[in-house]
C-alpha positions, 0 to 999 in steps of 0.5 A, spaced: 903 369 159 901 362 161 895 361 159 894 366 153 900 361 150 896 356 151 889 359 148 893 361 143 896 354 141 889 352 141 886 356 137 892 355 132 889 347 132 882 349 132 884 352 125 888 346 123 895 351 123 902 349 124 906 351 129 914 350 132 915 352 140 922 355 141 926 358 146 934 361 147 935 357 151 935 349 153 931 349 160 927 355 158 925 350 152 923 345 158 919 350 161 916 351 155 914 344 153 912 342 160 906 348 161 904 347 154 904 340 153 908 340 147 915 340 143 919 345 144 926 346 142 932 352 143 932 356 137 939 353 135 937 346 134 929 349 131 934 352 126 938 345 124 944 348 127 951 345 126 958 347 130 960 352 127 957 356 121 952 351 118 945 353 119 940 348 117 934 353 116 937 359 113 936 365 107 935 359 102 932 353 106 926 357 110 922 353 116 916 350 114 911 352 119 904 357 119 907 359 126 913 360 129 912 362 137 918 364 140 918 364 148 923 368 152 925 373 148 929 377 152 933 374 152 935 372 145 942 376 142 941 380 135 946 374 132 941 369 134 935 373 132 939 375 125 938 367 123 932 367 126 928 371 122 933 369 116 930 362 116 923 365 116 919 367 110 914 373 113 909 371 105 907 365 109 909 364 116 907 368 122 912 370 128 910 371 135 915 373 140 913 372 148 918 376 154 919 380 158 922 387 157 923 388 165 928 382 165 936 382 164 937 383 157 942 377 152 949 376 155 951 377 149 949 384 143 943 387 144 937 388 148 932 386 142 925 386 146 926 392 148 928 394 142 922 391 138 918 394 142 919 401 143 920 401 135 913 402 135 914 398 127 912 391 130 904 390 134 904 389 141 900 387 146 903 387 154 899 384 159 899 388 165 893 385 170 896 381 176 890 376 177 893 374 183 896 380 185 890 381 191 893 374 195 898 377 196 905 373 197 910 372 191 906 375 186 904 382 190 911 383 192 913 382 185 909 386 183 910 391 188 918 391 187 917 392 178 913 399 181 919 400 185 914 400 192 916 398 198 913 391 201 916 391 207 913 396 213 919 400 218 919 398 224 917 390 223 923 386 227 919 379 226 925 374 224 920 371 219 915 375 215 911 371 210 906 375 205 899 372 201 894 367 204 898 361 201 904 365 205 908 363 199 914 368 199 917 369 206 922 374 208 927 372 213 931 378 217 939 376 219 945 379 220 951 377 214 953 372 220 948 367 220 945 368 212 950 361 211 947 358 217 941 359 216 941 357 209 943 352 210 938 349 215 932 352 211 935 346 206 935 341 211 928 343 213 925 343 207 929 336 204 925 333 211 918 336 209 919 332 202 921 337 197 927 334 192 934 338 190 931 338 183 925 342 188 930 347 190 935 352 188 939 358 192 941 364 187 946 368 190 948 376 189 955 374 189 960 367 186 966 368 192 966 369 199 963 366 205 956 368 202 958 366 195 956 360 190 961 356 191 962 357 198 954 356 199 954 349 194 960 346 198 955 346 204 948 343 201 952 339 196 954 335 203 945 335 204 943 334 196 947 329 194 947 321 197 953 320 194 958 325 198 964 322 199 964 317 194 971 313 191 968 315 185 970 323 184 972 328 180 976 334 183 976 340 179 980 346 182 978 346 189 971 342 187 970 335 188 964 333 184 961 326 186 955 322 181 948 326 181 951 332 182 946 338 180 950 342 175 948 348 171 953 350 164 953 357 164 957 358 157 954 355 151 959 348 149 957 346 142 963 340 143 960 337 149 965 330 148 959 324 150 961 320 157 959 312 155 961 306 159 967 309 163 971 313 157 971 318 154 973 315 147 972 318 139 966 313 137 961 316 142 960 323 138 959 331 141 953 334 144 950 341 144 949 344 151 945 350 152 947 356 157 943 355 163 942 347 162 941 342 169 
């Protein structure tokens, strides 16, 4: 996907065409930005939005641009979408819509790529080669998980198993006793091998209990952050957050009041904060 973006990107510059990048979200907007090296921005603040019902390109005010590319399609809402291709004249601006279908749909209305792409109504293309497919590891696995086939032989009780010649993806076999355990020192491991807490993210099934989200970010919060236990805190609920601190907003905040020189106060404005932010 990465390198058919970047192909056509640079076509689009061969042939002296306009182009706008946008993705739902602000990090996905990263993403986008870093494997391209060009600007994008989440489709809210492309579009010109203004808390709560304004939007600067709209039915009257169109994107002025040959190409709109819009990347991680999936997961885009049908509200969002709406504005999305109300803002856009089809006579003079093209569209193209990159995701995957597999993954989860929008949290809120509507599984639009999937959709879309069963309509039949709108040209589709879907890369299927895994080029990377007979290294083996992550991308075999993967691979092998979509097509609901199993990558794990019976009868294997090696604690540790690791998969390709990068030995890039690795299994480790534990009891519910020791996942905490292990985690823990796997994180230890691999902050003392160079890695950074920006490097690493630990994705859980579940947000309570011993093996839950809040449980497991008070253990490596102690290990990722210099200035654990600092005077200068703030304790929300049961969490105590310390400077630098990694968090990820998991609700769009459209109000976000701005933190300047110790207080909170009126002149510093608001600020957008996407889901899914770091």
């Amino acid at each position: 996907k990465t390198f058919t973006t970047n192909a056509i990107i640079q076509m689009l510059k061969d042939n002296n065409k306009t182009f706008l990048l946008f993705s739902p979200t602000g990090r996905a907007a990263k993403v986008l930005a870093s494997y391209t090296n060009e600007e994008a921005s989440t489709i809210h603040r492309g579009l010109g939005y203004k808390p709560p019902f304004e939007w600067g390109y709209n039915e009257e005010y169109k994107i002025q641009a040959d190409v709109v590319i819009v990347d991680e399609f999936s997961m885009v809402d049908i509200f969002l979408a709406k504005h999305l291709f109300e803002a856009i004249d089809f006579t003079k601006t093209k569209l193209l819509i990159i995701g995957d279908n597999a993954q989860l749909p929008s949290v809120s209305a509507g599984n639009l790529l999937h959709d879309i792409m069963l309509s039949k109504v709108v040209p589709t293309t879907t890369l299927t080669k895994v080029f990377r497919y007979g290294e083996g590891g992550l991308m075999t696995v993967a691979t092998d998980t979509r097509q609901c086939k199993p990558f794990l032989k019976k009868g294997d009780k090696r604690p540790i198993i690791q998969f390709g010649d990068n030995k890039d993806y690795s299994f480790i076999q534990c009891t519910s006793n020791n996942i905490v355990n292990n985690t823990i020192k796997l994180y230890e491991k691999l902050l003392s091998q160079g890695y950074r807490p920006d490097d690493i993210q630990v994705l859980t099934a579940y947000n309570k209990g011993e093996c839950g989200s809040v449980a497991l970010n008070n253990h490596l919060q102690k290990l990722a952050n210099k200035n654990y236990g600092s005077k200068y805190n703030i304790k929300v609920g049961e969490i105590t957050f310390y400077p630098e601190d990694l968090i990820i907003q998991r609700v769009n905040n459209y109000k976000a009041e701005l933190f300047v020189e110790d207080v909170f106060t009126d002149k510093a404005g608001m600020t957008f904060i996407a889901n899914g932010e770091i």
